[in-house]
GUPAVEX-212606 format. One record per residue (C-alpha): residue in one letter; x negated, y, z negated. Coordinates in steps of 0.1 Angstrom, whole numbers, plus 5000, padded with zeros to 4 digits. Layout:
BEGIN
AXYZ;...
//
This chain:
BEGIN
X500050005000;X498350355012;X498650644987;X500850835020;X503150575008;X503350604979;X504050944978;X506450965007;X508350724985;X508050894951;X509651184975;X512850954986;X513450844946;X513651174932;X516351244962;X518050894956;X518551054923;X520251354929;X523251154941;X523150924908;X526550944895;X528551054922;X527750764947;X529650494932;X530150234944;X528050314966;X524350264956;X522050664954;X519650624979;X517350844993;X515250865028;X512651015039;X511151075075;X507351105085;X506051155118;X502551235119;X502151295084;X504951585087;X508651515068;X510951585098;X514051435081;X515551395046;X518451325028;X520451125004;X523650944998;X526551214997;X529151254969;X531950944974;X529450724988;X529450855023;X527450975047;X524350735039;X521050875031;X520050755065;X522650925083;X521551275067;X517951225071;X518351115108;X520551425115;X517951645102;X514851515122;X517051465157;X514951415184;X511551365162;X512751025142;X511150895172;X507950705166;X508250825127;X508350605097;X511450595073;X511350585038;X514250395024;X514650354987;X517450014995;X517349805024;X519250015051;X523349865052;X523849595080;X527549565078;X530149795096;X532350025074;X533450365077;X530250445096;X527950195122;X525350035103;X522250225091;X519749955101;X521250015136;X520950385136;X517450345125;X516750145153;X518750295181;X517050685169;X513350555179;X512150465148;X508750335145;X508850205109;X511050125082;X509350175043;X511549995013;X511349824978;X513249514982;X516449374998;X519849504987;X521249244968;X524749274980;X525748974997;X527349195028;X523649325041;X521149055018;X518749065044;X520549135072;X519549475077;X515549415077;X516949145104;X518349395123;X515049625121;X512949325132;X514949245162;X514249595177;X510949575172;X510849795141;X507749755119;X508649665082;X506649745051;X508249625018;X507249644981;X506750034978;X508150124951;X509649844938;X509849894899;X511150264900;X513850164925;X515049854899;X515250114877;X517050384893;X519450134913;X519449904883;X523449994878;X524149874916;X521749584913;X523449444884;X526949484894;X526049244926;X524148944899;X526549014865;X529749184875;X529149434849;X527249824851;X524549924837;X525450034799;X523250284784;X523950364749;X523350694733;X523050794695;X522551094682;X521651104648;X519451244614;X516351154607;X518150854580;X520450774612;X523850954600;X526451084627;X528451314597;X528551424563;X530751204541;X533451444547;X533951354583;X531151694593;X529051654621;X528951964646;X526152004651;X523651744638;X521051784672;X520852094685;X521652274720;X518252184737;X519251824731;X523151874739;X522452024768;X520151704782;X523351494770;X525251694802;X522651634821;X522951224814;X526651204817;X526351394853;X524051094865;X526450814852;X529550694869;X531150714837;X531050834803;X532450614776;X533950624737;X535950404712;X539350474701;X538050634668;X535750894683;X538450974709;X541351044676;X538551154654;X536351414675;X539251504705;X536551514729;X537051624768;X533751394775;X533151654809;X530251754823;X529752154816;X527152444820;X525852234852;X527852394880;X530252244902;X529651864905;X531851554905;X533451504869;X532451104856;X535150884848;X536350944809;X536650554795;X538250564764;X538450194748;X541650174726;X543249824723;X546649914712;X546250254733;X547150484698;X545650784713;X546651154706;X548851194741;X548451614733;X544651564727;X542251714753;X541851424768;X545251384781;X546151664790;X543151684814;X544051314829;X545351494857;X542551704869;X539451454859;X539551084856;X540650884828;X540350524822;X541650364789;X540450004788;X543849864766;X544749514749;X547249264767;X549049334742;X549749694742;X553049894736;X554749914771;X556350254755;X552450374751;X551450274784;X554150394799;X553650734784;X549550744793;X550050674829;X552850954826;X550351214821;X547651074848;X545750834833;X544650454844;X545150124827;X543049864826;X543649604807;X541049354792;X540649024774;X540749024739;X537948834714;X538848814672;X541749074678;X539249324692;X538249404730;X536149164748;X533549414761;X531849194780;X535349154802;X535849504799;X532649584819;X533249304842;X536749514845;X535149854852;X532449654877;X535149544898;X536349904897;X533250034913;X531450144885;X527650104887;X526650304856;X528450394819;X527350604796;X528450554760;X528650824738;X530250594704;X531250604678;X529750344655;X531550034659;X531750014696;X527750084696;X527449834670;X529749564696;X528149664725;X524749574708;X525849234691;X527449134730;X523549174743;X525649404769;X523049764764;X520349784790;X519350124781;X519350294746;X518850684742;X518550844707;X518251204697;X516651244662;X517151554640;X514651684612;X517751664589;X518451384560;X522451324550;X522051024529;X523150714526;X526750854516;X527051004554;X528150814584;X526350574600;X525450574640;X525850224640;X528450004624;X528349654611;X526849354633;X526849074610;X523149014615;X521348824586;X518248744600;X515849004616;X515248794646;X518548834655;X518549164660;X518149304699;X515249444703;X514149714734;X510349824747;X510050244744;X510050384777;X510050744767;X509450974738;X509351384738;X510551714722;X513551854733;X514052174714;X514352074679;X514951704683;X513251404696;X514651214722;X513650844723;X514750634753;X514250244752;X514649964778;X515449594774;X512249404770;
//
């Protein structure tokens, strides 16, 4: 692999990224396109999914895509959709060479579109860039192998890991540094998620402000029996942003009737000990189209998420402030008794953010 590479794909990543959270289900990808060590052509996956990356990048560099190299974070699509595939328009434009991590997993190109590339006579270089692009397409990859999203968890906590005072207190434990890069994570998730306890407790709107106009993430709200305040914020925005509330079998038709009333979505899930099967609820929001979540809490859906083995990504925000043991803890009970059993996850990243200290871990 040549440093030009290497760089020219670094470039495609960071614009695969722009579209994280506004793809889905489409995966974010980003191209890049180099003739004679110039970029002629970029782009990357528009909001909804379509046009592709590709498609952009090949509109921008017209006529000089021919005898360039493409930098392709995913293997381009093979199958016809809404639009011809992109393995074909790389091809039929002139292209020289086609740069990528690895094949796309899903079973409609698998392959196909590298096949495609080949039989034109397209040169293929694969493996650039193959560990950032897990990572950044991780949500899309895993949908196609375990029917679920990505799940990363965030807790934001003091220094002893306490969410509130004992009197229910808690704005604000982190400050607005910190708050800030919380908008900044929902915006690059498909959807943001909370138990029924933080949704009674806290009335959140779980939207993504003070970031301009950008596509709103679905607002999951997991509530078995679907006793949620129908004049909280959260319902009277169902209308205007997305919300999903993953409910029981056995919910009150009189409440469901009433929450898809004022806009909002039902999906039902599997129940396990009385409680919500989370690992059938994300298998439930995966078939939805959801590539990444991002749960915001409370404790006891953190603490189920956990014990299910379903978090692939934890982020914390730590505060230089103690609340004791009487305060509320970020996590509630998991029934571990041996240390072994608890999951454990390999630091990825730690830094300042104003005041705080944001920690972000990875499954081992």
């Amino acid at each position: 692999m040549s440093e030009a590479d290497a760089s020219h794909m670094r470039h495609a990543l960071a614009l695969g990224r722009r579209g994280m959270g506004r793809t889905w289900p489409n995966p974010a990808v980003g191209c890049v396109i180099v003739r004679d060590g110039r970029v002629v052509g970029r782009g990357w996956t528009a909001e909804g999914g379509r046009p592709h990356a590709e498609t952009v990048a090949l509109a921008q560099a017209g006529a000089a895509a021919r005898g360039a190299t493409a930098y392709v974070t995913l293997e381009p699509c093979a199958h016809h959709g809404q639009t011809p595939p992109c393995a074909e328009a790389l091809a039929e434009a002139g292209i020289a060479r086609v740069v990528a991590p690895f094949e796309d997993n899903d079973p409609r190109v698998s392959g196909r579109g590298f096949e495609i590339l080949r039989a034109a006579g397209v040169g293929l270089t694969l493996g650039v860039g193959s560990s950032e692009a897990a990572r950044d397409l991780g949500g899309f990859l895993a949908r196609q192998t375990t029917g679920r999203p990505h799940l990363t968890l965030k807790l934001a906590a003091s220094f002893d890991g306490r969410i509130a005072t004992a009197t229910g207190e808690s704005q604000w434990i982190t400050g607005e540094a910190a708050r800030r890069h919380v908008h900044g994570l929902r915006a690059s998730h498909d959807a943001v998620m909370v138990g029924s306890g933080t949704a009674r407790t806290d009335d959140p709107s779980l939207t993504v402000r003070g970031l301009g106009a950008l596509r709103q993430p679905v607002r999951v709200v997991v509530s078995r029996k679907l006793d949620l305040p129908l004049m909280g914020k959260l319902a009277k925005s169902a209308g205007e942003v997305p919300l999903w509330l993953l409910h029981g079998q056995d919910a009150d038709p009189a409440l469901m009737q009433a929450w898809e009333g004022v806009g909002a979505r039902l999906v039902p899930s599997a129940l396990s000990n009385r409680q919500i099967d989370m690992q059938a609820a994300l298998e439930a929001l995966g078939r939805e189209g959801l590539t990444r979540v991002f749960c915001e809490g409370g404790g006891a859906l953190a603490a189920s998420l956990l014990a299910s083995d379903l978090v692939d990504e934890l982020v914390g925000y730590t505060a230089g402030m103690a609340i004791g043991a009487e305060g509320l803890p970020s996590l509630g009970a998991m029934g571990l008794e041996r240390l072994g059993d608890a999951p454990r996850f390999t630091l990825a990243e730690s830094r300042r953010i104003g005041d705080d200290v944001l920690h972000r871990w990875v499954r081992g």
